[in-house]
mmCIF file of the C-alpha atoms, coordinates in Angstrom:
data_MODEL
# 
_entry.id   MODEL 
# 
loop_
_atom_site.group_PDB 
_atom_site.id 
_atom_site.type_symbol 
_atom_site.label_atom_id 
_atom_site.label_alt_id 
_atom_site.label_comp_id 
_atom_site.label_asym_id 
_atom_site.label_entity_id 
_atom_site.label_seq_id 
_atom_site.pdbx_PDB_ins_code 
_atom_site.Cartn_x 
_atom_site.Cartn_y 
_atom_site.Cartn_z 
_atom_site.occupancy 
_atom_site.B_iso_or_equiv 
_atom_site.pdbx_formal_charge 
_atom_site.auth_seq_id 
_atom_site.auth_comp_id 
_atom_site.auth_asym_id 
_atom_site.auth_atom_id 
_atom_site.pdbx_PDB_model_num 
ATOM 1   C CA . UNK A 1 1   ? -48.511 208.204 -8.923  1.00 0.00 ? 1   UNK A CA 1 
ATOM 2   C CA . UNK A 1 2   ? -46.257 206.328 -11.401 1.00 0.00 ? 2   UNK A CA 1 
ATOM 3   C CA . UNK A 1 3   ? -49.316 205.163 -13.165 1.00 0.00 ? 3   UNK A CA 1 
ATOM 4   C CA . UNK A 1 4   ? -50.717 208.715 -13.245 1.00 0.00 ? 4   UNK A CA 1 
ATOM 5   C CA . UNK A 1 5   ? -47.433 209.832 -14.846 1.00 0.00 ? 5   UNK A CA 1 
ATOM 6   C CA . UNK A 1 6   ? -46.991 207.003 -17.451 1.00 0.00 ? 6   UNK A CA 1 
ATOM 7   C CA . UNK A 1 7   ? -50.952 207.422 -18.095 1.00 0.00 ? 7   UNK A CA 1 
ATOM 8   C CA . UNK A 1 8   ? -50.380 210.851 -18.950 1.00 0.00 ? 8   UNK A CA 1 
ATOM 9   C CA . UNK A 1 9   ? -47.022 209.983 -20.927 1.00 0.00 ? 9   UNK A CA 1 
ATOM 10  C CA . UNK A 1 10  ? -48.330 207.521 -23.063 1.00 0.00 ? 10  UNK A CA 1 
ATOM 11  C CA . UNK A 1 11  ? -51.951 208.419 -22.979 1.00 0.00 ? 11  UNK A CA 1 
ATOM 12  C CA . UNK A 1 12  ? -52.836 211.694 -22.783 1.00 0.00 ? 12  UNK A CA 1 
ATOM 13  C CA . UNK A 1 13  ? -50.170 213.357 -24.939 1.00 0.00 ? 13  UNK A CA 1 
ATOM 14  C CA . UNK A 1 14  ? -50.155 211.341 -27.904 1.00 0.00 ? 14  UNK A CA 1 
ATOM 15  C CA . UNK A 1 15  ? -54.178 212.108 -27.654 1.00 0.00 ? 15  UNK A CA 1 
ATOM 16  C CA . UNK A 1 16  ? -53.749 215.810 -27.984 1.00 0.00 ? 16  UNK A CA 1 
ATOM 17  C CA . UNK A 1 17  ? -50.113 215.462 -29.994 1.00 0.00 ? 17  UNK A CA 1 
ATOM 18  C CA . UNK A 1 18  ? -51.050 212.461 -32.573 1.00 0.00 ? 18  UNK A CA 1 
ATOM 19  C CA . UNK A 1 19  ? -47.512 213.240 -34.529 1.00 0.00 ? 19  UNK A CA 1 
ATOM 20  C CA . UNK A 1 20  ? -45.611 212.033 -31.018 1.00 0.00 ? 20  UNK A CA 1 
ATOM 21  C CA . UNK A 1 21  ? -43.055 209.456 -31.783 1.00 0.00 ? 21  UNK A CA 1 
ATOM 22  C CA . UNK A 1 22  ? -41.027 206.554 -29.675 1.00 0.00 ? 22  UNK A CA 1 
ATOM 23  C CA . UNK A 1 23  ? -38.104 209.261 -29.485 1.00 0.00 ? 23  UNK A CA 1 
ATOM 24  C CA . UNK A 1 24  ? -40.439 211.971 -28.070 1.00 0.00 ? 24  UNK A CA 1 
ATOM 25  C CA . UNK A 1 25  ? -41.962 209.888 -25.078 1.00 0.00 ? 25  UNK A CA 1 
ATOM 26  C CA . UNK A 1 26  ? -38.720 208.640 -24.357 1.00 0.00 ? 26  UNK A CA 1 
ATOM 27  C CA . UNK A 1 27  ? -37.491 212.232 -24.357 1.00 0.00 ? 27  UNK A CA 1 
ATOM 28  C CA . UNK A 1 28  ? -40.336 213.276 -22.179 1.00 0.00 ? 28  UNK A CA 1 
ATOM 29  C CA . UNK A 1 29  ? -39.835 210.444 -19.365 1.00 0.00 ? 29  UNK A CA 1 
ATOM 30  C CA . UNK A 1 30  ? -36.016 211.486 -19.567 1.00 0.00 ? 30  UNK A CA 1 
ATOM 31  C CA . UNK A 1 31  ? -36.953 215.450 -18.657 1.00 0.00 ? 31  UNK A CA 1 
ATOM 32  C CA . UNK A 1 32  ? -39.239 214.249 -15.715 1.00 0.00 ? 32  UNK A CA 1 
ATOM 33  C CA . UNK A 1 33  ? -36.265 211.794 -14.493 1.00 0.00 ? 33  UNK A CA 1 
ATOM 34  C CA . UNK A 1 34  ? -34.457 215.206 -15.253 1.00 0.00 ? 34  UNK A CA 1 
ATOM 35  C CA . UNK A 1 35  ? -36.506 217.458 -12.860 1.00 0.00 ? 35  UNK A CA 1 
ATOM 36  C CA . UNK A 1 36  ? -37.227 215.223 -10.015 1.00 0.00 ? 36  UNK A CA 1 
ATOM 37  C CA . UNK A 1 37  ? -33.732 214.629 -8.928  1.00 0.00 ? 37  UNK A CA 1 
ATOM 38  C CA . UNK A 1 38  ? -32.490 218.081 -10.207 1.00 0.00 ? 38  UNK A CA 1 
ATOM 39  C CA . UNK A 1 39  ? -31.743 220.979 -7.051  1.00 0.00 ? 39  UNK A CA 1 
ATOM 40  C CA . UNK A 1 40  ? -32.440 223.418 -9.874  1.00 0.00 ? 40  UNK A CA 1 
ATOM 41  C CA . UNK A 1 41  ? -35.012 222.448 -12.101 1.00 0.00 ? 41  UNK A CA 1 
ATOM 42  C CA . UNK A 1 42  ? -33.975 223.686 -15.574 1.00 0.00 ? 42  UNK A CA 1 
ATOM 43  C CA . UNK A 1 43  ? -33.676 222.671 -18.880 1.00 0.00 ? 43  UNK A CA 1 
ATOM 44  C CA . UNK A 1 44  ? -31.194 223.494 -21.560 1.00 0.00 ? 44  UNK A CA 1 
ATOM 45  C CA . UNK A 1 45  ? -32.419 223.383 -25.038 1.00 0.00 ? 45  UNK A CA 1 
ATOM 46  C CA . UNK A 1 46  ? -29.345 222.914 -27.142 1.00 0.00 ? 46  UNK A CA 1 
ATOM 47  C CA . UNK A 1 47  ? -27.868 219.960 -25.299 1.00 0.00 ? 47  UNK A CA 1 
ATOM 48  C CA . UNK A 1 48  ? -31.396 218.245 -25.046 1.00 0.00 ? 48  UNK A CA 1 
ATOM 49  C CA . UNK A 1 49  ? -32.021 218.987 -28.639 1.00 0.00 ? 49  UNK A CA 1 
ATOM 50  C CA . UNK A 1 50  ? -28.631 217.889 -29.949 1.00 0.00 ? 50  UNK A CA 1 
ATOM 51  C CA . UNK A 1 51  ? -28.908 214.538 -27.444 1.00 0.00 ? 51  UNK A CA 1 
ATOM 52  C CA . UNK A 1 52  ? -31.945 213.789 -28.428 1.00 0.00 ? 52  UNK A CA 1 
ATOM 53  C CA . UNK A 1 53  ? -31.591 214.386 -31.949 1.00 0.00 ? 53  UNK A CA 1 
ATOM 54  C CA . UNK A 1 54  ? -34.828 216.735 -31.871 1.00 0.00 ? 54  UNK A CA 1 
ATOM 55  C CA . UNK A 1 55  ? -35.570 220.273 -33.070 1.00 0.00 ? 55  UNK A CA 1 
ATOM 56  C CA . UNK A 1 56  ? -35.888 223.244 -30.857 1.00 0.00 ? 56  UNK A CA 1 
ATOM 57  C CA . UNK A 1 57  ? -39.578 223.868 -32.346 1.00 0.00 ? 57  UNK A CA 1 
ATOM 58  C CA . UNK A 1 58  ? -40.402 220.206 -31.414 1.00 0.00 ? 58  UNK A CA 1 
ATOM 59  C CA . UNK A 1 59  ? -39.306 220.384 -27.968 1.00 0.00 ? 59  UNK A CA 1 
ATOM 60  C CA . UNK A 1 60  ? -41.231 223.490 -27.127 1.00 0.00 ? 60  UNK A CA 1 
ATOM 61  C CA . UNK A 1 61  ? -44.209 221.668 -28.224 1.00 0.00 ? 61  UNK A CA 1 
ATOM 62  C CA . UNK A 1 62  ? -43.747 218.517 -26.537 1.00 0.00 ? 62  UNK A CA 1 
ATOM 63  C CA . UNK A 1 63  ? -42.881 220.946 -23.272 1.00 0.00 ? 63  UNK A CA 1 
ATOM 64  C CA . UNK A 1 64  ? -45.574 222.752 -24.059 1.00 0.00 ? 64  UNK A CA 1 
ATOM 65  C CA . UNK A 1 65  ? -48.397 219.990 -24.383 1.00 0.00 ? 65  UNK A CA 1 
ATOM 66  C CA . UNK A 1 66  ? -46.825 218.729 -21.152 1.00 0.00 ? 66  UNK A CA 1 
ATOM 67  C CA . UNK A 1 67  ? -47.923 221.951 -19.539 1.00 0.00 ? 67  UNK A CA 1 
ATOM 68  C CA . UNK A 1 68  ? -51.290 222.237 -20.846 1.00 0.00 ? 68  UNK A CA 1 
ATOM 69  C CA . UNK A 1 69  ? -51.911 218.512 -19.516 1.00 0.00 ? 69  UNK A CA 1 
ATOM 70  C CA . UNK A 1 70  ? -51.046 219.437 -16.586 1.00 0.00 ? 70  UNK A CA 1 
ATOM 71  C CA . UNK A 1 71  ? -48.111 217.133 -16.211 1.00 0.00 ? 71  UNK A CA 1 
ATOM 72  C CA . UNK A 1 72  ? -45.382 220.785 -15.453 1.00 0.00 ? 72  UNK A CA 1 
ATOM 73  C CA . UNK A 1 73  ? -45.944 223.931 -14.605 1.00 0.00 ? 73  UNK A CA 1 
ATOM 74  C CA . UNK A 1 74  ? -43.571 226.185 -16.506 1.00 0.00 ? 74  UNK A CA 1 
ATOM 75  C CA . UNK A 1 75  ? -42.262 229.205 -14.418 1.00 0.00 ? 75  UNK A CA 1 
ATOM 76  C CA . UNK A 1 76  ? -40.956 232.162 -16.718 1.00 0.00 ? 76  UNK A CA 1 
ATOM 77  C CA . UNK A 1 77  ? -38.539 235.045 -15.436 1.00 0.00 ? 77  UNK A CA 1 
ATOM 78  C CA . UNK A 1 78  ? -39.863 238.189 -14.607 1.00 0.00 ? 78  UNK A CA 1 
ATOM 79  C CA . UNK A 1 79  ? -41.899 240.138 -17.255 1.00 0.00 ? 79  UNK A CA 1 
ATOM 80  C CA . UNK A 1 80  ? -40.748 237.549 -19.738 1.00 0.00 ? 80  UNK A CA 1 
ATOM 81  C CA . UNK A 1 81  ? -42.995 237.701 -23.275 1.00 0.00 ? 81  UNK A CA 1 
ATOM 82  C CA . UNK A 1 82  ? -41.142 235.124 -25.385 1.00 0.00 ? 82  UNK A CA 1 
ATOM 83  C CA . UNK A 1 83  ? -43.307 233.027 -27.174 1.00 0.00 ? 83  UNK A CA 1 
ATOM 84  C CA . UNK A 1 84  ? -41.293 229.955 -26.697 1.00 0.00 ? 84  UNK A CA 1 
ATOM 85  C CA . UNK A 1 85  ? -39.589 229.291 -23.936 1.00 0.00 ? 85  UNK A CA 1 
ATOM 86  C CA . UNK A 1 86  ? -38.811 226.492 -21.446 1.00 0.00 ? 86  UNK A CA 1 
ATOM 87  C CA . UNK A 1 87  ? -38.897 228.670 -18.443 1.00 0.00 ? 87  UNK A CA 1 
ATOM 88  C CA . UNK A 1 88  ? -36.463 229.920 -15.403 1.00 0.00 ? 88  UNK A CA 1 
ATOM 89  C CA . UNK A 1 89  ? -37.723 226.785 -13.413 1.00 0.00 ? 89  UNK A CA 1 
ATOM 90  C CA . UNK A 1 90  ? -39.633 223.476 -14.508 1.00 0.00 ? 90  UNK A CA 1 
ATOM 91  C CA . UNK A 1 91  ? -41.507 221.704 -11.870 1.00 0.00 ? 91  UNK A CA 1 
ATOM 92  C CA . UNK A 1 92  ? -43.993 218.922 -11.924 1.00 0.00 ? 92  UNK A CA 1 
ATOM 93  C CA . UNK A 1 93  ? -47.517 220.485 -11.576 1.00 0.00 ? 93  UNK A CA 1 
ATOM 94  C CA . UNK A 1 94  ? -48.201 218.087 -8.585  1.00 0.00 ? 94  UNK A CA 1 
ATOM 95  C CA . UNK A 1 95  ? -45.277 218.271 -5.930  1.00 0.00 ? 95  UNK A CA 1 
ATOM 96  C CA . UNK A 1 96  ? -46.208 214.727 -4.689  1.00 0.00 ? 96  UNK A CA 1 
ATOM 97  C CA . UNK A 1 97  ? -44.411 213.424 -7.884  1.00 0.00 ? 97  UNK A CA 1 
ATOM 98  C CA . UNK A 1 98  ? -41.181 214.633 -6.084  1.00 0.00 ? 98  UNK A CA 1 
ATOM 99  C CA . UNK A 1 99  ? -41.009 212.341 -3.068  1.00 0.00 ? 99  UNK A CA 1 
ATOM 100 C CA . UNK A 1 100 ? -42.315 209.396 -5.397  1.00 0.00 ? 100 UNK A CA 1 
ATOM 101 C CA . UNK A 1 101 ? -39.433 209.700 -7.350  1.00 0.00 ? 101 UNK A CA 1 
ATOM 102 C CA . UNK A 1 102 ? -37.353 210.591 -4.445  1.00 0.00 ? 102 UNK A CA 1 
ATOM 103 C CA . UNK A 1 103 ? -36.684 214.029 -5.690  1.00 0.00 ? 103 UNK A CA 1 
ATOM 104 C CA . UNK A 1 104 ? -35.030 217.039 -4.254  1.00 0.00 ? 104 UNK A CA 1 
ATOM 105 C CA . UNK A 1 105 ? -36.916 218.029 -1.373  1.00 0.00 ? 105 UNK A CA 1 
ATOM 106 C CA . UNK A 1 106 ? -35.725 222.342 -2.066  1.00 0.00 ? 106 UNK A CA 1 
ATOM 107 C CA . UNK A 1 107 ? -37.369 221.530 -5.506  1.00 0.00 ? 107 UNK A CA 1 
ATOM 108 C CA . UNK A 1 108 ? -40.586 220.400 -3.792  1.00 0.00 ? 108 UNK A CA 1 
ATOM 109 C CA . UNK A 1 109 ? -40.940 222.997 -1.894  1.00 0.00 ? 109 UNK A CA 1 
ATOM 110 C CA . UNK A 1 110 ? -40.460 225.533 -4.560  1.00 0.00 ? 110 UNK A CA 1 
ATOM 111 C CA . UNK A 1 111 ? -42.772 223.219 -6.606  1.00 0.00 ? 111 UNK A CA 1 
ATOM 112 C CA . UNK A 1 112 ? -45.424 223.309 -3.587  1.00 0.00 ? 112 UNK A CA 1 
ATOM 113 C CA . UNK A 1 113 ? -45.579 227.104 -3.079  1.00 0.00 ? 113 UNK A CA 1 
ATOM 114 C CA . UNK A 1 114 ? -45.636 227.728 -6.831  1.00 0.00 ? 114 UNK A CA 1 
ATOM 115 C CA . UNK A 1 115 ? -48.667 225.604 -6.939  1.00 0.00 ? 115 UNK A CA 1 
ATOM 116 C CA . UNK A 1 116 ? -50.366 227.092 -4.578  1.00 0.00 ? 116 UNK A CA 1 
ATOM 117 C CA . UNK A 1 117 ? -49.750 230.278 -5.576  1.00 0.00 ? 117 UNK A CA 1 
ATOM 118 C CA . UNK A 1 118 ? -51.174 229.690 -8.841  1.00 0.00 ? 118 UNK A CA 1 
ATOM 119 C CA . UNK A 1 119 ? -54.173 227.940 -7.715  1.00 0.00 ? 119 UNK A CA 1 
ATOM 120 C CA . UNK A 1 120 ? -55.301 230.908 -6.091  1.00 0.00 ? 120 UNK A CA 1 
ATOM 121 C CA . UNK A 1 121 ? -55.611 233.169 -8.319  1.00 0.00 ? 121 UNK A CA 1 
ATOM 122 C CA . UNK A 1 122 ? -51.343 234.554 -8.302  1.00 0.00 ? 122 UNK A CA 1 
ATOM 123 C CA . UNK A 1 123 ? -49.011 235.258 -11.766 1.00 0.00 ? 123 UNK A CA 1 
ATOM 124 C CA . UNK A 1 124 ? -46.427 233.128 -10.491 1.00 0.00 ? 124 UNK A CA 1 
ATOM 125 C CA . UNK A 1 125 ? -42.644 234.260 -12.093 1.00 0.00 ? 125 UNK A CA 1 
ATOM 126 C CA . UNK A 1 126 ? -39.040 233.341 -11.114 1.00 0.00 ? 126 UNK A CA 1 
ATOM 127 C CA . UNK A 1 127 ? -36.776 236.455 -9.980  1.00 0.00 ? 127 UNK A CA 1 
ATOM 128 C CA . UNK A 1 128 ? -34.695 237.905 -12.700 1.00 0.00 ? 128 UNK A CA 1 
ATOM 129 C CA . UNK A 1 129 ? -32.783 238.405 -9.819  1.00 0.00 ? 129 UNK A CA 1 
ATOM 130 C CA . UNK A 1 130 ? -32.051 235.462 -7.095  1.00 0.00 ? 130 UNK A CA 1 
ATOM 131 C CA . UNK A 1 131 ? -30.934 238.477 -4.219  1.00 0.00 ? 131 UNK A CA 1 
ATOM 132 C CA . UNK A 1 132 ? -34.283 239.608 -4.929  1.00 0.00 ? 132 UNK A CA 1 
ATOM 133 C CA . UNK A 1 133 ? -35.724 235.874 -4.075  1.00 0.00 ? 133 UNK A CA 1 
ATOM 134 C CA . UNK A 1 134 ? -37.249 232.969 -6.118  1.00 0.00 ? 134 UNK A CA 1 
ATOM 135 C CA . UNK A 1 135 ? -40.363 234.390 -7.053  1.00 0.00 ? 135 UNK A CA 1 
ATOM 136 C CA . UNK A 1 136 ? -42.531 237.041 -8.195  1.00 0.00 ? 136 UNK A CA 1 
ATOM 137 C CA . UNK A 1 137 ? -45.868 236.705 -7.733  1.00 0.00 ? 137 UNK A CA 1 
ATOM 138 C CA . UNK A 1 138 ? -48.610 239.114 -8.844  1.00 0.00 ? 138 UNK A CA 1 
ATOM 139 C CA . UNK A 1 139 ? -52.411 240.043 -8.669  1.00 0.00 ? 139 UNK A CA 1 
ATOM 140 C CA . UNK A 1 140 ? -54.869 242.867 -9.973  1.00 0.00 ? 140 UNK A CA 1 
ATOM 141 C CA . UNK A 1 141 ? -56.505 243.944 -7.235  1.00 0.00 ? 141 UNK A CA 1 
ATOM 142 C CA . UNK A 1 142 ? -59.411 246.513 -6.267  1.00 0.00 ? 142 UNK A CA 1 
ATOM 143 C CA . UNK A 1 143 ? -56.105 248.967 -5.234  1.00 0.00 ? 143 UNK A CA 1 
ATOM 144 C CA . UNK A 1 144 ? -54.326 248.356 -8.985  1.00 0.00 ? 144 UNK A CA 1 
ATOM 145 C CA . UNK A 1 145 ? -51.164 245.217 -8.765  1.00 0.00 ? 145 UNK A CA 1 
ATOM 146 C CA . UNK A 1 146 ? -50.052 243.530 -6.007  1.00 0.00 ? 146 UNK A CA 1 
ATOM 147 C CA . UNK A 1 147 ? -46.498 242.289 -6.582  1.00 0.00 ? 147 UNK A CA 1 
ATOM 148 C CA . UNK A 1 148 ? -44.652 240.168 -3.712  1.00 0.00 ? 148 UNK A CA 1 
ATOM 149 C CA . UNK A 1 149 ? -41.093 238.782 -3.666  1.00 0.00 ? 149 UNK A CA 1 
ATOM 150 C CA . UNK A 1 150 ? -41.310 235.375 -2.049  1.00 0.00 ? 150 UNK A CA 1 
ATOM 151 C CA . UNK A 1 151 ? -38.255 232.541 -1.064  1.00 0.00 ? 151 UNK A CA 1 
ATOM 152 C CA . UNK A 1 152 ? -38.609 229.277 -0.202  1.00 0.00 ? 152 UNK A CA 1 
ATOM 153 C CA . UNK A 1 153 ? -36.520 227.046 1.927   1.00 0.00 ? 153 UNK A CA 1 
ATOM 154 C CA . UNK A 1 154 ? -36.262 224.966 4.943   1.00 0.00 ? 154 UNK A CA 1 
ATOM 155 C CA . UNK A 1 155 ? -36.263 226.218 8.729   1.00 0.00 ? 155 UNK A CA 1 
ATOM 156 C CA . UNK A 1 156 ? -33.718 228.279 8.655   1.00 0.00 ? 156 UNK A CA 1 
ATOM 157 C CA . UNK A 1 157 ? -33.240 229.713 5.225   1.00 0.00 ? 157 UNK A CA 1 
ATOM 158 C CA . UNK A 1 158 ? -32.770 233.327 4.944   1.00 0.00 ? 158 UNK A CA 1 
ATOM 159 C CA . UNK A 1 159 ? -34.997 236.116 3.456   1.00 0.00 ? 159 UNK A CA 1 
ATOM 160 C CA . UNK A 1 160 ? -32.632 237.937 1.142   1.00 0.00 ? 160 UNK A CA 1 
ATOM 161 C CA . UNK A 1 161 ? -34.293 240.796 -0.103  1.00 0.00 ? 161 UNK A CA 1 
ATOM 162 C CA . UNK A 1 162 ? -37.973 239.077 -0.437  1.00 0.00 ? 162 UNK A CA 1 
ATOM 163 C CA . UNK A 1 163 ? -40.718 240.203 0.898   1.00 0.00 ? 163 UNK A CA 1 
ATOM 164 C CA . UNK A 1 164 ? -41.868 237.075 2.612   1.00 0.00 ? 164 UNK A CA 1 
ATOM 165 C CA . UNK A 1 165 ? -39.696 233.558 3.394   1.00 0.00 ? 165 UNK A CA 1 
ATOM 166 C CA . UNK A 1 166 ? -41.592 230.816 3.384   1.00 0.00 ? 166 UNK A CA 1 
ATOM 167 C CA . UNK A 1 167 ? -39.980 227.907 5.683   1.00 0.00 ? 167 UNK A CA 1 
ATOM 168 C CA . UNK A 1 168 ? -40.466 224.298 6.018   1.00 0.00 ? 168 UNK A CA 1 
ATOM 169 C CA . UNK A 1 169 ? -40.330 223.119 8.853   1.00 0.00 ? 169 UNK A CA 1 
ATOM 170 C CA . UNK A 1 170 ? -41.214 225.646 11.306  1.00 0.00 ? 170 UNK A CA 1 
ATOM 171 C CA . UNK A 1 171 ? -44.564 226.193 13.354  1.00 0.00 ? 171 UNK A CA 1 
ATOM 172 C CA . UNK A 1 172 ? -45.265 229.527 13.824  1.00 0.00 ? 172 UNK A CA 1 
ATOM 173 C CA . UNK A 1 173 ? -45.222 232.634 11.662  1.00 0.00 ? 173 UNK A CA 1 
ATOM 174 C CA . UNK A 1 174 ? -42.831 235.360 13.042  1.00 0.00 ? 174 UNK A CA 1 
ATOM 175 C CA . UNK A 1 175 ? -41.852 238.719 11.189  1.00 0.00 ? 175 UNK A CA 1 
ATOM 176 C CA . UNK A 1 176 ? -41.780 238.366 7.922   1.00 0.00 ? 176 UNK A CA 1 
ATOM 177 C CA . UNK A 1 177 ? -41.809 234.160 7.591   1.00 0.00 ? 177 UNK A CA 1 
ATOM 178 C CA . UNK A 1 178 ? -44.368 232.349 7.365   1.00 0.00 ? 178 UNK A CA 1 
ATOM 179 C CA . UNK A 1 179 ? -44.847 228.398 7.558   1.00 0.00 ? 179 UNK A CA 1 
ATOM 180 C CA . UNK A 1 180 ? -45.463 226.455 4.342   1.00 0.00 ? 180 UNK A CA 1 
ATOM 181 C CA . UNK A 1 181 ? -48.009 224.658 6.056   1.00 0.00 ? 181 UNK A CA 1 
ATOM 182 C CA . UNK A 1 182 ? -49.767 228.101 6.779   1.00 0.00 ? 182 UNK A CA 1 
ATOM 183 C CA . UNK A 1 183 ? -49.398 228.763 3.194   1.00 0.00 ? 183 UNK A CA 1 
ATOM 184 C CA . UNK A 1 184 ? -51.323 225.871 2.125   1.00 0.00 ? 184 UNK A CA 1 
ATOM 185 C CA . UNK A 1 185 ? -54.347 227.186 4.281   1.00 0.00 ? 185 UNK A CA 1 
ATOM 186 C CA . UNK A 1 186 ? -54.701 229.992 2.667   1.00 0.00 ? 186 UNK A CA 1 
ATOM 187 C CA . UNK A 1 187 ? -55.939 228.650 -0.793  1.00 0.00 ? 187 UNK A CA 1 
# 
């Protein structure tokens, strides 16, 4: 997995970004260090850009060829239609980065239900607001939109005011939770 992730670093990146510098990958290993041990996988622009000595326009690209390599998966708030933006939540596109890098296992989780959410076929958004749970996810359907309210945690996390909780660490599905494991069989 480290070898995927430095492949993609300082392989695959400069490929489809042949202006990349020294500064740049260094900047890019520094945000996944950044997410994997982070319980709340953001980024803030002004500090990273002032740190880094790099421009705002330059990070959103390098963020942005990171997602389209499939190296993050970007998760924008509700109904947002910015045109740059580093999200509500960064995570790594594949959750088995996290445990690799001995990351926050909360972030995993979040990471593995966004995933699969998005692989089949869901608009997956963070909650603009976090009573409401951690994410929106949406599809068009035969009947019009389907819009869900989803949060993630361990065994015994709460559901707020989701529609769903999905739970680590539990077996069976009861009311309205339902195992992650259950959640990965449905893709």
């Amino acid at each position: 997995m480290l070898a995927i992730l430095d492949k993609t670093l300082y392989s695959d990146i400069p490929f489809f970004l042949p202006n990349v510098t020294d500064g740049n990958l260094r900047l890019m290993k520094a945000i996944t260090g950044t997410l994997a041990g982070s319980a709340i996988p953001r980024l803030q622009v002004r500090s990273l850009c002032a740190d880094w000595n790099i421009g705002a326009d330059k990070l959103y690209q390098l963020l942005e060829v990171m997602e389209s390599v499939s190296l993050l998966r970007i998760i924008r708030i509700e109904n947002d239609t910015k045109a740059k933006s580093v999200g509500d939540k960064l995570f790594f596109s594949d959750p088995a980065f996290y445990p690799v890098l001995r990351g926050n296992s909360g972030t995993e989780r979040e990471a593995l239900v966004a995933a699969l959410c998005a692989e089949s076929g869901w608009l997956v958004e963070s909650s603009k607001d976090e009573t409401q749970g951690d994410f929106a996810i949406s599809k068009k359907t035969s009947d019009g939109m389907t819009r869900i309210k989803l949060e993630v945690g361990g065994a015994s996390k709460k559901i707020k005011k989701a529609d769903f909780v999905i739970r680590d660490n539990i077996d069976f599905p009861g009311g309205n939770a339902i195992p992650l494991w259950l959640l990965g069989m449905s893709h």
